[in-house]
N, C-alpha and C positions, 0 to 999 in steps of 0.2 A: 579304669574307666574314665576317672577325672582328667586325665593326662590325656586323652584320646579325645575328648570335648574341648580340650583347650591347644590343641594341637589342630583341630578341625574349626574353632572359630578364628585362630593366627591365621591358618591357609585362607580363609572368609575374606578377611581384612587386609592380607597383602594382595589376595585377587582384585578386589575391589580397588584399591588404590593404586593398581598398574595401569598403563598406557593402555590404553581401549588399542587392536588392531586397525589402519590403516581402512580396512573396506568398512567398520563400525564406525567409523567418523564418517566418512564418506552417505553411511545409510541416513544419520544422525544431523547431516547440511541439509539433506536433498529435502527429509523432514521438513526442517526448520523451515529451507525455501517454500516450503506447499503449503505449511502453515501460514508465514506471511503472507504467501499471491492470493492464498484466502481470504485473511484479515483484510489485505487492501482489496481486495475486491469489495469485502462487503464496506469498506470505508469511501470505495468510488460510489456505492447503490446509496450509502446516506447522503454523501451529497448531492445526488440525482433528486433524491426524496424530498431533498429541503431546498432546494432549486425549485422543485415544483409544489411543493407546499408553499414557500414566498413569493411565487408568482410577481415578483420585481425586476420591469424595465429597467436592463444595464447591469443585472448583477450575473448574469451564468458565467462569465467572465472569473468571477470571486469564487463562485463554485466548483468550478473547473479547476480552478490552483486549488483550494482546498483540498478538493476530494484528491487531485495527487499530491499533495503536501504532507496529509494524514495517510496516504498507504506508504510512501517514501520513506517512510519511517519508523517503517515494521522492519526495515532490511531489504535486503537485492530482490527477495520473493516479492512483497509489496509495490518495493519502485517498477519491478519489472510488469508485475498486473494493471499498475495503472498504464505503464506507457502500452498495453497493447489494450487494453480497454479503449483507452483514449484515442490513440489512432485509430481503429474500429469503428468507435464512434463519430470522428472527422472524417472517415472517407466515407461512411453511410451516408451522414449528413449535408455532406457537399455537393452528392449526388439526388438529395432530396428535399432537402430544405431552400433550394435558391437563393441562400440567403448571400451566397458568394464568398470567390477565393479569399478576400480580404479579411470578411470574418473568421474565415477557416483557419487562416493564416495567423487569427490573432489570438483565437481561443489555443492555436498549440503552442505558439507562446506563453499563452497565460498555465495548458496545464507544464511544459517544459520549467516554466519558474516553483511552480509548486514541487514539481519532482527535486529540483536540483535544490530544496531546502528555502527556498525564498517566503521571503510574512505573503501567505494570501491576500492579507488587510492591504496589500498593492490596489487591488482590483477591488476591493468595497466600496460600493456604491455608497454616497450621502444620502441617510434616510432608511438604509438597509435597517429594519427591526435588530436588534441588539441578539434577538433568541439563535440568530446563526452570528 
């Protein structure tokens, strides 16, 4: 019987430490990715949130790189939610806000810089509260 438990916990321990197949990696990215586009998602809605809790002229600019600076950095899921959050959100807004191309134009720069790993502290306004 003892030989027969430890014959069944060796099978145990070389199973486990074999090479996962091919389509179980595969299940295990696609995870991963959904997890990220998750996490950044909810890392673009904080700084949405704290954007408009600061209610500070000149800073959504700093917000915008933020908010894709922190999903960017969950992974390709992350970077890839902000960038379609964010376009979403610039072609809404362009159509709604009048605020014009120019701004449109500077806020995807600003979140483009955030995405590709750049200091948000680019776009922080002087005077910006320290709490963001």
């Amino acid at each position: 019987m003892r030989l027969w438990v430890c014959i069944a916990l060796l099978s145990t321990v070389l199973c486990a430490s074999a090479d996962r197949p091919a389509m179980v990696q595969k299940v295990i990215r696609a995870g991963q990715f959904v997890r990220d586009a998750v996490g950044g998602a909810s890392d673009m809605y904080r700084a949405y949130k704290d954007m408009r809790e600061a209610n500070y002229k000149g800073a959504d600019k700093y917000f915008h790189a933020r908010g894709n600076y922190d999903a960017a950095r969950r992974g390709p899921g992350g970077a890839w939610a902000a960038r379609v959050i964010s376009d979403a959100r610039e072609n809404w807004q362009s159509g709604v806000s009048g605020r014009g191309a120019e701004d449109t134009r500077l806020d995807q720069e600003a979140n483009a810089w955030g995405r590709s790993g750049g200091d948000p502290n680019r776009y922080r306004p002087k005077g910006l509260p320290s709490k963001y």
